[in-house]
N, C-alpha and C positions, 0 to 999 in steps of 0.2 A: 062623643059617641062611646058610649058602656061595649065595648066588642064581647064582654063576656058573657052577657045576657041579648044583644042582640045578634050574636056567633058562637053559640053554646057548639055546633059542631059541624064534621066537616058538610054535611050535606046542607048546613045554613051559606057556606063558604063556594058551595057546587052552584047555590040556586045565584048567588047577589053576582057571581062572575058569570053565568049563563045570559043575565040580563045587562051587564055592563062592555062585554065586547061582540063582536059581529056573530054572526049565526055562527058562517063559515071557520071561523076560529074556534067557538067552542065545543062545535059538531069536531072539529080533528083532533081537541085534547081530548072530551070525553066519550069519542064513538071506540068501538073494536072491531070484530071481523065477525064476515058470515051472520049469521042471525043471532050474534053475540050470546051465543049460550053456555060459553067458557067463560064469560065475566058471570053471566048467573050460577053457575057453578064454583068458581071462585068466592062469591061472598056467600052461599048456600054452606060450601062445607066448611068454609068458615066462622058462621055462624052455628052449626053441628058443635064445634068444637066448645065443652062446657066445663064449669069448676065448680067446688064443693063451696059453699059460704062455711065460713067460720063465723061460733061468736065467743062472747065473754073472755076475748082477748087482753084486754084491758087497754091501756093508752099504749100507744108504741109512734113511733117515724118509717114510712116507706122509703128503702135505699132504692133511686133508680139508676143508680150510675152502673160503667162496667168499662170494662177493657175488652179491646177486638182489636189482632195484631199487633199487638205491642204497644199500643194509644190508649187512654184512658177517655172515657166520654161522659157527659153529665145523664146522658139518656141514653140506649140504645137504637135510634130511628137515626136517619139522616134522609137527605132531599135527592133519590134515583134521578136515573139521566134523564132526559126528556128528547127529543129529536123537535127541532124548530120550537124552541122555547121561547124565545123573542116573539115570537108570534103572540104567543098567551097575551103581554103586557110588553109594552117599549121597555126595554134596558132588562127583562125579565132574570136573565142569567144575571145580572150585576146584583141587582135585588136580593137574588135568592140566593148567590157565593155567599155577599156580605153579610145577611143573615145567619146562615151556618158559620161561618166564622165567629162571628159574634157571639153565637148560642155554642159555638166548641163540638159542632157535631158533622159528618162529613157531606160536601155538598159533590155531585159526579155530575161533572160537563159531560155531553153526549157529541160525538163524531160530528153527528147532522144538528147541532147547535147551531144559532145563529151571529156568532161571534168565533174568534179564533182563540186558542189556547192564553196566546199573551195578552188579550184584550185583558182577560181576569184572574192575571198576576198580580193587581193589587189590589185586589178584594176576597182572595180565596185564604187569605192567610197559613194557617197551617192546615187544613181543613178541603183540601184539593183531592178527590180522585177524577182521575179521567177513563171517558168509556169508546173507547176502540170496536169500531167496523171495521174489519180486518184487510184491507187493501192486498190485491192479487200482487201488486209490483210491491218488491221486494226493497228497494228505494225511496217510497213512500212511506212503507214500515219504518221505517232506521229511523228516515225524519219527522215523522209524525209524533213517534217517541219522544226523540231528541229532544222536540220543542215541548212537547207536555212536561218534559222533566225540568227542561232549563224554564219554565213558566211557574213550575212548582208546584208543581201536580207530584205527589210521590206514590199512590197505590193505581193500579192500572186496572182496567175490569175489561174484558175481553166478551163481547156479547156473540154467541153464537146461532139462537133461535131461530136469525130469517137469513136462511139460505134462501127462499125465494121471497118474491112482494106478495102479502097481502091483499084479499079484495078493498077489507076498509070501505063497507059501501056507502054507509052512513056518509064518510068523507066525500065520497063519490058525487054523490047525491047534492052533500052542499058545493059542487063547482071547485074545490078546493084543489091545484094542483101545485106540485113544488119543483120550481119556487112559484107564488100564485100569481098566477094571470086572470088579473081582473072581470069581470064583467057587471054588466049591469047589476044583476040581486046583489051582487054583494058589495058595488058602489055602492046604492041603497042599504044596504046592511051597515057599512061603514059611514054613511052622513047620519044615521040611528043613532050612532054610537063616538060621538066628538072626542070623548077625553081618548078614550084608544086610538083612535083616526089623528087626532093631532100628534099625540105624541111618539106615532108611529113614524108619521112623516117628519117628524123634527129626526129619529133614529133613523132614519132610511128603511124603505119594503126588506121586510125579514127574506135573507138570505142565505145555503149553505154553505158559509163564507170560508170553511176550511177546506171542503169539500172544491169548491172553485178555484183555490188556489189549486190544489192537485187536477183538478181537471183544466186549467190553464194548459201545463205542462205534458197533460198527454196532448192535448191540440198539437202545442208545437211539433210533436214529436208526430204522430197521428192525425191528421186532422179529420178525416174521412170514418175513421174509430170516434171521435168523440162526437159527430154531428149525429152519431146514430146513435145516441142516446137518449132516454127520455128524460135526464136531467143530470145535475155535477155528482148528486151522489154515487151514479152507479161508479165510479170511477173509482170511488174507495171502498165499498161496499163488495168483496169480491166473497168465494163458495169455499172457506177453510176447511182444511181437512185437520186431521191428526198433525200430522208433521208441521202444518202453518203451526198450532197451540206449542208446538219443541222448538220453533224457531224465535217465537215472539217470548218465549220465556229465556233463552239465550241472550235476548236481545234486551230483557228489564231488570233491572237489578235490584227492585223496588219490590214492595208486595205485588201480588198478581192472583187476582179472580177472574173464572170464566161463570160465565153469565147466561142462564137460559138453561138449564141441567135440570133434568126432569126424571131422570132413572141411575137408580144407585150403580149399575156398572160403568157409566159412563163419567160418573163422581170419582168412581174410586180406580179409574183409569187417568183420569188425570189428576190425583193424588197422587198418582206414580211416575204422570212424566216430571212434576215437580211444581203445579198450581197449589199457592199457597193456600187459597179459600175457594168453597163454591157457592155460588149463587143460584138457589133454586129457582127459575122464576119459568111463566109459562106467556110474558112479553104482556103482565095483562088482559089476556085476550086479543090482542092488536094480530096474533101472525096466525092463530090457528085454531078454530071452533070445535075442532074435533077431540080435543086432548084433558083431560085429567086436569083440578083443581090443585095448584099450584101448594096449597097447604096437606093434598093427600099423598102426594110424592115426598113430604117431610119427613115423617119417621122413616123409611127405608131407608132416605139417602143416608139421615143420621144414623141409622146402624153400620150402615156398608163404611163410613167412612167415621168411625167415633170419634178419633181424636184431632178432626180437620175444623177448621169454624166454619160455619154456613151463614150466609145473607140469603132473609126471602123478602120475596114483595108479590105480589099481583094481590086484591081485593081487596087491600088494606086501607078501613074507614076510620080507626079511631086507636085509642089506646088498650080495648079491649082484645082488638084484635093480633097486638102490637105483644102484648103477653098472649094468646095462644100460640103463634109463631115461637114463641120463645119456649115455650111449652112443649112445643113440637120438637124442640133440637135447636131453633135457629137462634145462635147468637145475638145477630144484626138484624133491624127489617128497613128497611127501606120503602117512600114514597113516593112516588112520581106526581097522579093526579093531584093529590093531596096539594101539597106545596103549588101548584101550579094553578089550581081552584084559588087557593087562600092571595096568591101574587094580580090574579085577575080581578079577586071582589075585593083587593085592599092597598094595590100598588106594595108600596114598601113598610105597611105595618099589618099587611097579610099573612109575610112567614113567620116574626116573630111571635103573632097572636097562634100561629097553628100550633108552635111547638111548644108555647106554653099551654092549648089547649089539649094536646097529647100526652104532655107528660101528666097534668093533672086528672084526665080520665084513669091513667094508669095508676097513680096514686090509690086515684075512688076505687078503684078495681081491686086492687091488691089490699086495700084495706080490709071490703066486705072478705077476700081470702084469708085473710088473717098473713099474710105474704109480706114480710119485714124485709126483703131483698128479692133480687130478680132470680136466686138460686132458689131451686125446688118447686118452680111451680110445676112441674108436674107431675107431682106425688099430690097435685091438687086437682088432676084431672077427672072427670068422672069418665068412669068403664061402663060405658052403657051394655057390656056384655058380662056386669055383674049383677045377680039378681038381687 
């Protein structure tokens, strides 16, 4: 199988993993909230975003490498967290660690992952961030930590964007709840769909298996508090304020980004308690239909805060997009769907094909710019408010 001509891009990577796992599975990676008009807004004005072509360049090499916190990377992209990632594909987190390891590019385990921290201490190699849903008890923090640190997780990402749940109707709709309980359509969705179906049951029903540990432990303790929950993650999933983001920076010694920052005073509020990086993002569209396109909150935060590094992600489809973010101010950009599409339509030679086919979009890209490195593209932007 040619992946290069028959996976030219990600949306070939969206269709071949749409038809290889059950509905209800790929209605939950690829649906958002509300009448999803924050994802169309997200690749709208990201598409808005345009460059000048250069020519008569003459022969040169695109540098795609870069440094972000004190790491050196072959590319700037890595593989964002995912919530129930196992779901996509059996083994899905082992898959995609190893691959970013592999490729030297960072891969971020998500809270509500389907495996625990130390499952993928031997595949994360140096290449570990972990993404923290801020747990109300104070006990779960320390240990939560602890274990991402002693697993080998070294940069923390701290998500703050869903103080409440999401409708997620699309999800709704396919029968989907977590952890999922069965029914008929989607037995049938699942005998549709054997190579997933079998190897899901060789891995066990995708569970929130960190999250059930901690909610174990309020049982004991509560048991009457944890029956009235609609599932393990509320247990860690708690409503941080300012003071949690002072307390969890006390508590990591390691880098430290928060996650979900959508307005420069709130960037450059916690540039001040002591966050080492911010991550713009707007959750995808997953938490809120009503808000601003995750790439138009870009230049502000990068002014308000110049000399901080930024990670963005929401609507990011390819390499093209991968340089306007960078353009924008962002360091880093980060994929969720992306990787998660390419592990469902390819098992285990899905991540390596995306990120080889990301950086050479970026390549193609930067060449029609006349862009020898990832410095200055955006003295390559066009001003559409020049005449």
């Amino acid at each position: 199988m040619d992946l290069d001509t028959q996976f030219p891009a990600v949306s070939d990577l969206r269709e071949r993993a749409r038809r290889r796992v059950p509905h209800f599975v790929f209605e939950y990676l690829d649906s958002s909230t509300g009448k999803e008009d924050q994802s169309v807004r997200n690749r709208a004005r990201l598409q808005d975003v345009q460059f000048w072509p250069s020519i008569l360049e003459g022969r040169f090499d695109c540098d795609t490498t870069t440094s972000f916190l004190g790491r050196d990377y072959p590319v700037p992209f890595g593989c964002a967290p995912v919530g129930m990632s196992g779901i996509m594909w059996p083994r899905a987190e082992k898959i995609l660690s190893a691959a970013c390891a592999e490729a030297g590019i960072p891969y971020c385990m998500s809270t509500v992952a389907t495996v625990v921290p130390e499952t993928l201490a031997p595949t994360i190699g140096d290449q570990g961030w972990f993404q923290m849903y801020m747990p109300s008890n104070p006990e779960y923090r320390a240990d939560m930590l602890d274990r991402a640190k002693a697993a080998g997780f070294h940069t923390l990402i701290v998500t703050v964007d869903t103080p409440f749940e999401s409708s997620r109707e699309r999800q709704r709709r396919a029968n989907l709840t977590i952890p999922p309980k069965i029914n008929l359509a989607m037995l049938w969705s699942m005998l549709l769909h054997p190579a997933w179906t079998m190897g899901t049951l060789q891995e066990g029903i995708p569970s929130l298996k960190l999250c059930e540990e901690y909610a174990a432990k309020a049982a004991a303790g509560n048991p009457n508090e944890f029956h009235s929950l609609a599932h393990a993650g509320h247990i860690i999933r708690g409503q941080p304020g300012w003071t949690d983001i002072e307390d969890i920076r006390a508590l990591w010694d390691g880098p430290m980004l928060v996650k979900g920052v959508q307005q420069a005073p709130d960037a450059k509020r916690l540039v001040d308690i002591g966050v080492d990086a911010i991550w713009v993002s707007n959750h995808s569209g997953r938490q809120f239909d009503g808000g601003p396109a995750s790439i138009s909150c870009l230049p502000a935060i990068r002014a308000a805060v110049p000399d901080t590094p930024l990670v963005f992600d929401s609507g990011v489809t390819g390499g093209l997009d991968i340089l306007r973010a960078l353009a924008l101010g962002a360091d880093f950009v980060m994929l969720g769907r992306a990787f998660h599409y390419a592990v469902g339509a390819l098992a285990e030679k899905g991540p390596p094909h995306l990120i080889k086919m990301l950086r050479d979009d970026m390549v193609s890209n930067m060449g029609q710019m006349g862009a020898r490195s990832l410095d200055g593209l955006s003295s390559r932007l066009i001003d559409e408010t020049t005449p």
